[in-house]
VOGU-3710 file (C-alpha; in Angstrom, 3 decimals, decimal comma):
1> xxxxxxxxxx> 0,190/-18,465/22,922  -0,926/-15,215/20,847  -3,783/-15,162/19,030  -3,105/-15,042/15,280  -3,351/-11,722/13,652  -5,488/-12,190/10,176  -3,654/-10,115/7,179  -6,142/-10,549/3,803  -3,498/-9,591/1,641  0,362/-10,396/2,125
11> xxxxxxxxxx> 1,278/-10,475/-0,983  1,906/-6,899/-2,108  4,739/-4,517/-0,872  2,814/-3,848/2,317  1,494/-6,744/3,092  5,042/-8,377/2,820  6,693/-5,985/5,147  3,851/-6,287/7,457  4,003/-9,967/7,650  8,025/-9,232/7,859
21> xxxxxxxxxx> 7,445/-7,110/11,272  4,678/-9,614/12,778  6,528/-12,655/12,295  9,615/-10,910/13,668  8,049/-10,429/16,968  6,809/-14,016/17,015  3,150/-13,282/16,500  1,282/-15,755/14,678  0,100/-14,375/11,092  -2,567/-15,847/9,231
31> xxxxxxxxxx> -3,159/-14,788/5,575  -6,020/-15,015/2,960  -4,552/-16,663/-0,299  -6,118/-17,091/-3,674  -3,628/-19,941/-4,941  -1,677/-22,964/-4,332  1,386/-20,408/-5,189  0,655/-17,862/-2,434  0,007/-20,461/-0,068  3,545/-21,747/-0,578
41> xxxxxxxxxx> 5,415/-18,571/-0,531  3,466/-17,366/2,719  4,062/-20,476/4,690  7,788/-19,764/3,643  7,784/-16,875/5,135  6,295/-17,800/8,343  2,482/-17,489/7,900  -0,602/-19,583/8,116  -2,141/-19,321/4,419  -6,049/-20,040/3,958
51> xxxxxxxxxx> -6,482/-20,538/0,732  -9,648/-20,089/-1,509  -12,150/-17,709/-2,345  -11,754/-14,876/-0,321  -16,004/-13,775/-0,652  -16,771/-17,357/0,293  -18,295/-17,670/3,638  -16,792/-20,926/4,551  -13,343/-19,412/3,763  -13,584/-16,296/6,128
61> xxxxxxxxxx> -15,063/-18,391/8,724  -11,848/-20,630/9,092  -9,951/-17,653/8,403  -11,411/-15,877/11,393  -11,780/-18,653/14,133  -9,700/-17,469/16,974  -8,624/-14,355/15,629  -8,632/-11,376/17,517  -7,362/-8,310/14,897  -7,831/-7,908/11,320
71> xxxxxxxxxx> -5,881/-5,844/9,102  -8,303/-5,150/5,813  -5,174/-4,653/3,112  -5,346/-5,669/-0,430  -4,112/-4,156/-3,900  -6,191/-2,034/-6,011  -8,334/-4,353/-7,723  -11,927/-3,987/-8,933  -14,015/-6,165/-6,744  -12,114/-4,605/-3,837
81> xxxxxxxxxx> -15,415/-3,461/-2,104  -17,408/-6,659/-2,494  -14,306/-8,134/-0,726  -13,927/-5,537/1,978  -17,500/-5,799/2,662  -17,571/-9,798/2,885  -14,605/-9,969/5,377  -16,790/-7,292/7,400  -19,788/-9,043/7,582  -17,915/-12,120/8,560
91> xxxxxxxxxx> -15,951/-10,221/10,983  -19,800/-9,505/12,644  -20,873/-13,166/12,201  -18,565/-14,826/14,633  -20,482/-12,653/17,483  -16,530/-11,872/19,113  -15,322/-8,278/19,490  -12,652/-8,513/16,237  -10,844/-5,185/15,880  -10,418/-4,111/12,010
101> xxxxxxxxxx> -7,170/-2,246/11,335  -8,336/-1,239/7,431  -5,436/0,286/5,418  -6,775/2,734/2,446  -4,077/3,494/-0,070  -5,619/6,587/-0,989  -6,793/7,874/2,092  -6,013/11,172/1,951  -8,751/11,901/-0,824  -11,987/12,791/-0,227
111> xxxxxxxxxx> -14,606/10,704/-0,995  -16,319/12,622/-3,377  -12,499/13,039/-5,759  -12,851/12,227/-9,289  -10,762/8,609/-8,471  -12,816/5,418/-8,117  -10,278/3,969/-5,716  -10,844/6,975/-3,048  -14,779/6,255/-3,607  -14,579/2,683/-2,795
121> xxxxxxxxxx> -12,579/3,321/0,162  -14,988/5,769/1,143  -17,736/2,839/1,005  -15,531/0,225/3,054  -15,602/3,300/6,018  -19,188/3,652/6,040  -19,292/-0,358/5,912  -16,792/-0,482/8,733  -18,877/2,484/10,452  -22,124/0,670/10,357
131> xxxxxxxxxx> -20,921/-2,370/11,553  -20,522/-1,785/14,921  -16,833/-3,281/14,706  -13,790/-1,352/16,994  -11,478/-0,282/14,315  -8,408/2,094/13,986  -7,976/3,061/10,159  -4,235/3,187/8,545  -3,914/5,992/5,635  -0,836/5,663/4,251
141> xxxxxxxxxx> 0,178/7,983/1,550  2,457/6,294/-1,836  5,004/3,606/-1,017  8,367/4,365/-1,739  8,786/1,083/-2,615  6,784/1,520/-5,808  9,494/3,666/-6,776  11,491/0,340/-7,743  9,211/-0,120/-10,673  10,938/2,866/-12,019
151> xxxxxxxxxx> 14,276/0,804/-12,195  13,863/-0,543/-15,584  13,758/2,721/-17,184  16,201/4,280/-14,774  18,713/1,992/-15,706  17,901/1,700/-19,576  17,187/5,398/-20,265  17,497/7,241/-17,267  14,434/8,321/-17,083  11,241/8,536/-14,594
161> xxxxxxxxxx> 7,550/8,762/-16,146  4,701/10,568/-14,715  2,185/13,104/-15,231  2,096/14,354/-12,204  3,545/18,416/-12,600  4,734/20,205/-9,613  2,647/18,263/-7,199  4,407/17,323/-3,930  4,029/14,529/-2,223  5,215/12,755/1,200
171> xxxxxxxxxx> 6,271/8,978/-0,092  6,706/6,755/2,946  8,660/3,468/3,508  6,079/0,498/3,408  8,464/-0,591/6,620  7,815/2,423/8,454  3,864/1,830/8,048  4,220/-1,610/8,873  6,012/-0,413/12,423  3,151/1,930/12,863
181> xxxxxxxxxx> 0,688/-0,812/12,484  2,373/-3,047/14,771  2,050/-0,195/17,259  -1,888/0,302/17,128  -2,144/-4,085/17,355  0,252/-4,108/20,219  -1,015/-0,789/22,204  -3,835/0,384/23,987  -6,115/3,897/22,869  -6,112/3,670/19,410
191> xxxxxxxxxx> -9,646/2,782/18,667  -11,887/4,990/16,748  -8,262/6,419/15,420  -7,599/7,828/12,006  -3,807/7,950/11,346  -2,151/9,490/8,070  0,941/7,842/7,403  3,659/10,263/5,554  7,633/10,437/5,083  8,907/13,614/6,765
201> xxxxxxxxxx> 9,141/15,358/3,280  6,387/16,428/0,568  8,808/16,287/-2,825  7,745/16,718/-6,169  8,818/14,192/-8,439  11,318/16,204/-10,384  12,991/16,770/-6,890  12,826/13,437/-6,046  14,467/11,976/-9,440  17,194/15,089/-8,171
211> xxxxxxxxxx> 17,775/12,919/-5,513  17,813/9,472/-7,491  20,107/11,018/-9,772  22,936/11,970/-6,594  22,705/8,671/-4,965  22,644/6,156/-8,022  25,724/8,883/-9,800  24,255/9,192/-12,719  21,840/11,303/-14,660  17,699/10,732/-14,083
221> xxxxxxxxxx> 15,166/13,373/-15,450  11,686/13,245/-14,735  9,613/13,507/-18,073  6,092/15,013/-16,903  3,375/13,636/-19,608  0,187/14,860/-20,433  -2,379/12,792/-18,603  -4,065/11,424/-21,933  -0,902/10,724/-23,029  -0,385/8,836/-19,337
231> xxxxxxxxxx> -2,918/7,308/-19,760  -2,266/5,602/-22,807  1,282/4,653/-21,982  0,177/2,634/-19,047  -2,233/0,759/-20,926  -0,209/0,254/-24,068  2,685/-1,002/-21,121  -0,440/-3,572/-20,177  -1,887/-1,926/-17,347  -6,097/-2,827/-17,029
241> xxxxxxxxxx> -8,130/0,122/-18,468  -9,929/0,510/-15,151  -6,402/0,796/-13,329  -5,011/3,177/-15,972  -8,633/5,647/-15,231  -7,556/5,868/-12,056  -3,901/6,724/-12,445  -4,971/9,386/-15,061  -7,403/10,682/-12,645  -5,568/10,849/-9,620
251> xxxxxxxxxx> -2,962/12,360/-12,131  -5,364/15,313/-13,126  -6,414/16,037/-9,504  -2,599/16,021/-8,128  -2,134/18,744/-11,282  -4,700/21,191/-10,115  -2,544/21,321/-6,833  -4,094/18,732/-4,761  -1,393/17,944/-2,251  -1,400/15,938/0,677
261> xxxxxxxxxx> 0,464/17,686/3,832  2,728/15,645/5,804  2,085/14,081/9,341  4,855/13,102/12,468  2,120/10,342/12,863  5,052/7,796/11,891  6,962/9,255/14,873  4,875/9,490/17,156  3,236/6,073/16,798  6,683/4,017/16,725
271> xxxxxxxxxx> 8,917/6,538/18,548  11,536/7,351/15,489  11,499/9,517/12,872  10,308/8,233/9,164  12,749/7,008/6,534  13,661/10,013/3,967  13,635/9,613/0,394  17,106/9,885/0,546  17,233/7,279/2,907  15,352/4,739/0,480
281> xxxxxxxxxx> 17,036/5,546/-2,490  20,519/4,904/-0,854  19,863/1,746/0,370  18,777/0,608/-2,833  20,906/2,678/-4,849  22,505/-0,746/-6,938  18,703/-1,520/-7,816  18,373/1,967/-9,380  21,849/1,801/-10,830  22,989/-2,238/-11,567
291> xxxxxxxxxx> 19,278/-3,902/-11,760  18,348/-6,557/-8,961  15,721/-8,648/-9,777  15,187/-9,753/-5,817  15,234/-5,935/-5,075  12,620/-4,895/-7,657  8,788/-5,205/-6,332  6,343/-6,790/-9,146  3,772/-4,570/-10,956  0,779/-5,295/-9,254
301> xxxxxxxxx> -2,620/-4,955/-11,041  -0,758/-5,049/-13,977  1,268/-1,912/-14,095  3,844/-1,310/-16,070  7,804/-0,918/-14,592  8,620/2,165/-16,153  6,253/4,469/-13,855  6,682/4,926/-10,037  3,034/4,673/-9,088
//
């Protein structure tokens, strides 16, 4: 029998089509869980949940017995480093040779860019680093999937909000990074690995409502906000002041012509190509156009529906 593959987070987009591709191959999944509630829907879908505190020692400790591979993924959420860093250091206690498969969002920024979340991520690496831990680090670039949020106001006013101007970016499929983590846990040479995770295009987001617009048949435009006045949409839409900095920073950086460069890492990792935009926004071209609640992913940390990030 396998040994089970910890996930701390499977909650979120990723996390659920990670624990979608593990479970599919029959490997045993365990999951952190911070309520009754996730424990429930997890267990649905196939995993072991350990519920509780997830800084509590006791809680890592049965979360880790037997476990061979840990995959460090959790939403954006403010105590994300003290939680990084406690699942390390338990990782170390048991004394066994656990492999850490950490997946940072926003891993193509460098650590020193004006956007907290790339600066904590940058301390979980050293933490990882220092450790003495094998691991193989995931940097996937934004989800597609987060462009469901953008439903709402697709369907209401036909519009996508942003403020990010002509920056171009290379969404990928939360499937296709789930593939290409199944790959590194089920494959030798990947230790000591850094892998950027793109789609095969770098679109800016007026192109990409272009190609909303042809699939769902009708008109989207792309309404490009200044970042203060970003910044105080998502927060008026209920999105936490410390996740709305971020946004609005990362916002300002992608305007000064930041852009991250796209990879074949999807490729060559899982041995076909990664899902296009197009692709994605086909297959859920009656989300876009009719509304389905199933289809639409929550806004995590808070954020509100109307923006894709």
């Amino acid at each position: 029998m396998p040994r089970p593959i910890l996930i701390t987070d499977g909650t979120d987009v990723l996390g659920r089509a990670l624990l979608a591709v593990l479970t599919a191959e029959g490997r045993p999944v365990r999951v952190l869980v911070r309520s009754p509630e996730e424990a429930r829907g997890l267990a649905a879908a196939g995993a072991e949940p350990v519920e509780g505190d997830v800084r509590t020692p006791a809680v890592l400790d049965r979360a880790l017995r037997t476990v061979e591979h840990v995959v460090l993924l959790s939403p954006p959420t403010p105590d994300q480093v003290v939680v990084h860093g406690s699942v390390i250091e338990a990782a170390e206690r048991t004394g066994r040779p656990i492999r850490l498969l950490p997946v940072l969002m926003m891993g193509a920024l460098p650590s020193d860019a004006p956007v907290q979340l790339a600066r904590w991520h940058a301390v979980t690496g050293a933490q990882i680093r220092s450790s003495g831990l094998a691991a193989t680090t995931l940097r996937p670039q934004l989800l597609m999937q987060h462009l469901l949020r953008a439903a709402a106001g697709i369907r209401a006013d036909g519009v996508i909000c942003g403020a990010f101007g002509p920056a171009r970016l290379p969404h990928v499929d939360a499937r296709d990074v789930a593939a290409a983590v199944w790959t590194v846990l089920t494959t030798p040479g990947h230790e000591g690995r850094s892998y950027v995770l793109t789609g095969p295009q770098a679109l800016s987001y007026a192109e990409l409502t272009t190609i909303v617009a042809e699939e769902v048949g009708r008109p989207v435009r792309y309404v490009d906000m200044a970042v203060e006045a970003y910044h105080e949409y998502l927060v008026g839409g209920g999105t936490p002041h410390w996740w709305a900095d971020n946004l609005a920073a990362l916002a300002r950086l992608l305007r000064t012509g930041q852009v991250w460069p796209v990879t074949s890492t999807v490729a060559e990792l899982t041995g076909r190509p990664a899902r296009t935009l197009r692709q994605f926004v086909r297959e859920h071209a009656a989300t876009f156009r009719d509304g389905d609640a199933a289809a639409e992913t929550s806004c995590d940390a808070g954020r509100p529906c109307a923006t894709p990030l």
